[in-house]
VMD Tcl script that draws the C-alpha trace (Angstrom):
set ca {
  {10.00 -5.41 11.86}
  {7.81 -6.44 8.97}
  {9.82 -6.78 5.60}
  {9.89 -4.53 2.64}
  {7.40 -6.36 0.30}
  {9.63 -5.36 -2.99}
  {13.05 -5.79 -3.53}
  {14.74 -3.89 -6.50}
  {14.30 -6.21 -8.45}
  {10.45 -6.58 -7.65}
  {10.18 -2.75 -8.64}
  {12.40 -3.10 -11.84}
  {9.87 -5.50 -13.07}
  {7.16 -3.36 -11.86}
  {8.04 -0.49 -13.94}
  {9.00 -3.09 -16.76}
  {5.87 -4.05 -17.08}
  {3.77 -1.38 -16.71}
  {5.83 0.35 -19.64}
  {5.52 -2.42 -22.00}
  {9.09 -3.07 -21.91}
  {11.02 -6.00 -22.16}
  {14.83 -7.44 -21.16}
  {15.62 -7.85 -24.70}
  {14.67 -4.20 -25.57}
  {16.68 -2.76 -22.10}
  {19.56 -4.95 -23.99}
  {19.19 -3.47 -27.46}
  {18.69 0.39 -26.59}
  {21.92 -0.13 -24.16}
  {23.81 -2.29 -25.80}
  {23.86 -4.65 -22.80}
  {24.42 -8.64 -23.29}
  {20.93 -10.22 -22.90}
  {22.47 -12.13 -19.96}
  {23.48 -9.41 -17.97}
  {19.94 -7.93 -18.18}
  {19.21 -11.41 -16.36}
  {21.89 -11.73 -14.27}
  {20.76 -8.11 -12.87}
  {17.19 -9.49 -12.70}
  {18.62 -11.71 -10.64}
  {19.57 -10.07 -7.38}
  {23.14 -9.22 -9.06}
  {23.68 -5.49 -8.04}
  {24.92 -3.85 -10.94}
  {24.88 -0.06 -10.31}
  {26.19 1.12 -13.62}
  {22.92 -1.05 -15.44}
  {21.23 -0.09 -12.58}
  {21.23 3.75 -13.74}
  {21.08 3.20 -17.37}
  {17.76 0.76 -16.31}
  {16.67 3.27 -14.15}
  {16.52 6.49 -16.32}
  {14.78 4.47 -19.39}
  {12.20 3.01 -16.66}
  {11.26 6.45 -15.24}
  {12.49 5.40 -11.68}
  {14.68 7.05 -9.62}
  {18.32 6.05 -9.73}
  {19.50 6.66 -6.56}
  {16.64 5.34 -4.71}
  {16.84 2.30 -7.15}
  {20.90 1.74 -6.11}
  {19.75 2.10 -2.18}
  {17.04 -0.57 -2.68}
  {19.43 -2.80 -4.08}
  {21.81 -1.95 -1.59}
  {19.40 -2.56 1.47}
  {20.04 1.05 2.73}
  {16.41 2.23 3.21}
  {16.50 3.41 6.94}
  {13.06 2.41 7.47}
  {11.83 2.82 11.03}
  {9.16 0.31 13.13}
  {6.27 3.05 13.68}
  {3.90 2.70 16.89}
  {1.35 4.87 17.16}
  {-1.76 4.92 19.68}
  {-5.20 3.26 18.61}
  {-3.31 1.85 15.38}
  {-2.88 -1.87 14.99}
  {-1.34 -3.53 11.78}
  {-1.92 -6.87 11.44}
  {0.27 -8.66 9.06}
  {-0.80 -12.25 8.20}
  {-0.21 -15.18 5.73}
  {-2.26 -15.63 2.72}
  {-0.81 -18.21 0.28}
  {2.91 -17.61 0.13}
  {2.40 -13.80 0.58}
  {1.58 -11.37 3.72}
  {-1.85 -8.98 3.82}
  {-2.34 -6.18 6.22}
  {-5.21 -5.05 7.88}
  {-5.99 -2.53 10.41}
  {-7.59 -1.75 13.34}
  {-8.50 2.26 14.36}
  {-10.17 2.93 17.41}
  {-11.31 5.76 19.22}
  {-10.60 5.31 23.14}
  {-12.59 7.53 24.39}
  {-15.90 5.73 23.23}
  {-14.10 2.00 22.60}
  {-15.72 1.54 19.22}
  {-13.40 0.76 16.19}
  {-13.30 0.57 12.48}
  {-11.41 -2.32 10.25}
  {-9.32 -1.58 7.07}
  {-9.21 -4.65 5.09}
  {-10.10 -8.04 6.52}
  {-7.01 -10.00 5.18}
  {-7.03 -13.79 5.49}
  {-7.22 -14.66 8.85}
  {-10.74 -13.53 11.21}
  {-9.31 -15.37 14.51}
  {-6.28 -12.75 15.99}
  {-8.44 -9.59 14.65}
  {-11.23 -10.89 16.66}
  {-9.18 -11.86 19.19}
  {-7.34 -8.27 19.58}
  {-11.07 -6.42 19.71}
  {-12.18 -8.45 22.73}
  {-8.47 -7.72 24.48}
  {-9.29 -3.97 23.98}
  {-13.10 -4.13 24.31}
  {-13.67 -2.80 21.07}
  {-17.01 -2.29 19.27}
  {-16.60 -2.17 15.01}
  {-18.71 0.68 13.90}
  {-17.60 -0.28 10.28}
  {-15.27 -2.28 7.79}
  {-13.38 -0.44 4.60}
  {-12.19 -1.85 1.89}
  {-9.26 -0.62 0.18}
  {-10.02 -2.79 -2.68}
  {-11.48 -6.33 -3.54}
  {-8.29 -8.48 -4.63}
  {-9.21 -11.49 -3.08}
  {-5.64 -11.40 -0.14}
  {-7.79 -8.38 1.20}
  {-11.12 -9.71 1.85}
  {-10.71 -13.35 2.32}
  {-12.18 -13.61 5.70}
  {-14.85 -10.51 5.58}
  {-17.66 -13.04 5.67}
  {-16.41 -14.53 9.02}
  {-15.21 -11.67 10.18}
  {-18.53 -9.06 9.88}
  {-20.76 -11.89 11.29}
  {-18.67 -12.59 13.93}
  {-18.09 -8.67 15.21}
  {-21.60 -7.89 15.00}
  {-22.60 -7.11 10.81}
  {-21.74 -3.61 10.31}
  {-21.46 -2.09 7.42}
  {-19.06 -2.81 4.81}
  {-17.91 -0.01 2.64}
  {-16.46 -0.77 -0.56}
  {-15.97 1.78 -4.08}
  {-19.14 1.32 -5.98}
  {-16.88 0.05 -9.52}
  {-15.95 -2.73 -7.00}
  {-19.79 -3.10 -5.41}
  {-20.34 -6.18 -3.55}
  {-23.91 -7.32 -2.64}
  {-24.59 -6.59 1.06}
  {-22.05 -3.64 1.22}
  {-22.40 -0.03 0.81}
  {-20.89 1.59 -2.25}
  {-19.16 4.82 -2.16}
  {-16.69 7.21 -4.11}
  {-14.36 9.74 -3.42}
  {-15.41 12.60 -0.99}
  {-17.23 9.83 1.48}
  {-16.83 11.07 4.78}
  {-17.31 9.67 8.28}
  {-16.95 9.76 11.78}
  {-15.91 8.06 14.97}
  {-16.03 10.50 18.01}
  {-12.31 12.38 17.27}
  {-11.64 10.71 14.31}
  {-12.50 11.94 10.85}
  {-12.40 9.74 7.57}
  {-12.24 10.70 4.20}
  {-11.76 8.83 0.50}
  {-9.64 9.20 -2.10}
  {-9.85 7.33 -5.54}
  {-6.68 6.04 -5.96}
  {-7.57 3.66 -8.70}
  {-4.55 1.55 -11.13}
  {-3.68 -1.24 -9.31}
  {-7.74 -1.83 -9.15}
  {-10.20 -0.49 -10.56}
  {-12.27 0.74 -7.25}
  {-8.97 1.61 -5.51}
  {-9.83 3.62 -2.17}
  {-7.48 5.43 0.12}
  {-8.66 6.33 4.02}
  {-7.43 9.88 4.95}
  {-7.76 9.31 8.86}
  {-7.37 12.73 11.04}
  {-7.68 12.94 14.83}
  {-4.53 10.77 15.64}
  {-1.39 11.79 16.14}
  {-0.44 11.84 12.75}
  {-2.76 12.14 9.76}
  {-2.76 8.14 8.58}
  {-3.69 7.05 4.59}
  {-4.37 3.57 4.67}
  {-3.81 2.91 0.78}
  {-4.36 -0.54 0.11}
  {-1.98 -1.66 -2.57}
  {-1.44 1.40 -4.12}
  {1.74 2.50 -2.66}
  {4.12 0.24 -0.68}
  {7.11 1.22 1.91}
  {9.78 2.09 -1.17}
  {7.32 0.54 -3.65}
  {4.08 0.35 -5.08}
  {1.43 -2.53 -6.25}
  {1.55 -3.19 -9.75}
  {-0.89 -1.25 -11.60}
  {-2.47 -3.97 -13.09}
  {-5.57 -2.66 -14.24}
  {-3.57 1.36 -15.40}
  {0.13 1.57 -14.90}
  {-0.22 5.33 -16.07}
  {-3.22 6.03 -13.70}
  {-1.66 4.63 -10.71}
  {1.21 6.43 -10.86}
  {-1.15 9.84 -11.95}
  {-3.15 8.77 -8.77}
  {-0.60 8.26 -6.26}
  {1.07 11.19 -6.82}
  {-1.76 13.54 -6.91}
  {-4.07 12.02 -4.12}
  {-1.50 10.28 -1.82}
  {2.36 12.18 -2.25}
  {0.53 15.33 -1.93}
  {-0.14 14.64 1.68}
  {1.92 15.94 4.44}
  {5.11 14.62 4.98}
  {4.56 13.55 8.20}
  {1.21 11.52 7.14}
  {1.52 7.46 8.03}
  {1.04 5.41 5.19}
  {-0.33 1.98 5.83}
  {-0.45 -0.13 2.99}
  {-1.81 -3.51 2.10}
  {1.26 -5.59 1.75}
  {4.74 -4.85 4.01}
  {5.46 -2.40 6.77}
  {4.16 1.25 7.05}
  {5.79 4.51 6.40}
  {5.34 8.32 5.67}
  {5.46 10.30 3.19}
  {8.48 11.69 3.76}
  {10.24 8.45 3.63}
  {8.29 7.27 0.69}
  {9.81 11.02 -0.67}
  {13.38 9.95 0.09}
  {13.20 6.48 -1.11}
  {10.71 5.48 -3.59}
  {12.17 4.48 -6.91}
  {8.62 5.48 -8.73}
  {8.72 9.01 -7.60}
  {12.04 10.90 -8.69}
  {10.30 14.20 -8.85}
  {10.23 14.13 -4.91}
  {13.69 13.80 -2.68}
  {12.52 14.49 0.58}
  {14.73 16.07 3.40}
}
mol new
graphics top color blue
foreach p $ca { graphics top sphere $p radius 0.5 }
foreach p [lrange $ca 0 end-1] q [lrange $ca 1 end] { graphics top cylinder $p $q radius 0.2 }
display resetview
């Protein structure tokens, strides 16, 4: 099982900063010693300062206390012509993704990640021709090896959101579609955490898959750096409004659904899932 890439903590901060707020202003609305705030901050569970936190933050509560109680009931997910690939950049962990269409044997990549060698390696195992490389987004984690890698599976093209062009790719925007025998692809816009943010809508599997970059994590979600308020707008509208049953692959820590991201995602409290 890959690891949750946010603890409660991780997502405190998160919402912390994205809201402008600091530790000594969570201490002064609440009348909480300073130290507290940072002995919370600190991996000490504290439900009762984890609800006051909580409600000033925006964040669900009770998915808040279950992330800091290492309750979420995640499950490993397997499903055909999928493969995560979850490898070390720096002192962190980048996903990419290989979907393939077995009928023909021709794939597409999702993010290049650090590391060229096992992707390459896994696309000779299965025989695999690329027919073309997305990018969720530009951060540097995510395309690290797409140099290596395009050259050395045969220069396809490289699709990319035009705010984040890159010379030799192909820009595009929401409503991009594609094709790969049974498979469908479609883009969504799913900009805060970047600027050029992209999410895959991939139909013709099992389940419908979103491969959404950084914008959403299992029980978390990247850190809006660039909008706070428009990844959160974005996420909700283009990504939580899929099916429940949708896979969500995302650029840092293991996959999900919707529906668990509904149950246990501290950013959304307006959804509870079943």
């Amino acid at each position: 099982m890959i690891e949750l890439e946010d603890s409660y903590v991780d997502i405190i901060l998160k919402a912390m900063r994205g809201a402008g707020i600091t530790k000594k202003q969570i201490a002064k609305k609440f009348n909480i010693e300073h130290a507290k705030i940072k002995s919370l901050l600190s991996e000490q569970v504290n439900v009762e300062n984890i609800i006051l936190i909580a409600g000033f933050l925006g964040l669900d509560a009770g998915k808040l206390i279950y992330s800091a109680l290492n309750k979420n009931e995640l499950v490993d997910i397997k499903i055909p012509c999928l493969r995560q690939f979850n490898l070390p950049y720096g002192e962190m962990l980048v996903n990419s993704y290989i979907i393939w269409e077995q009928n023909y044997g021709i794939a597409w990549i999702f993010d290049t990640g650090p590391d060229a060698k096992p992707i390459i390696e896994f696309l000779i195992e299965k025989n695999l021709r690329v027919d073309g490389i997305f990018l969720t987004h530009t951060h540097r984690d995510h395309i690290a090896c797409l140099d290596e890698l395009r050259e050395k599976v045969g220069n396809p093209s490289v699709y990319v959101h035009q705010l984040e062009f890159i010379d030799g790719c192909e820009a595009i925007e929401e409503g991009f579609k594609d094709s790969l025998g049974s498979l469908s692809l479609e883009t969504r816009h799913t900009h805060g955490h970047s600027v050029g943010g992209i999410t895959y809508i991939i139909s013709g599997l099992p389940n419908k898959l979103a491969i959404v970059g950084d914008a959403i994590f299992a029980g978390s979600m990247g850190g809006g750096m660039v909008s706070y308020e428009d990844a959160l707008r974005t996420n909700r509208e283009k990504i939580m409004s899929l099916p429940d049953e949708t896979i969500l692959c995302p650029g840092h820590g293991p996959m999900s659904t919707i529906g668990e991201e509904k149950k246990y995602n501290p950013f959304f409290p307006e959804f509870q899932g079943n």
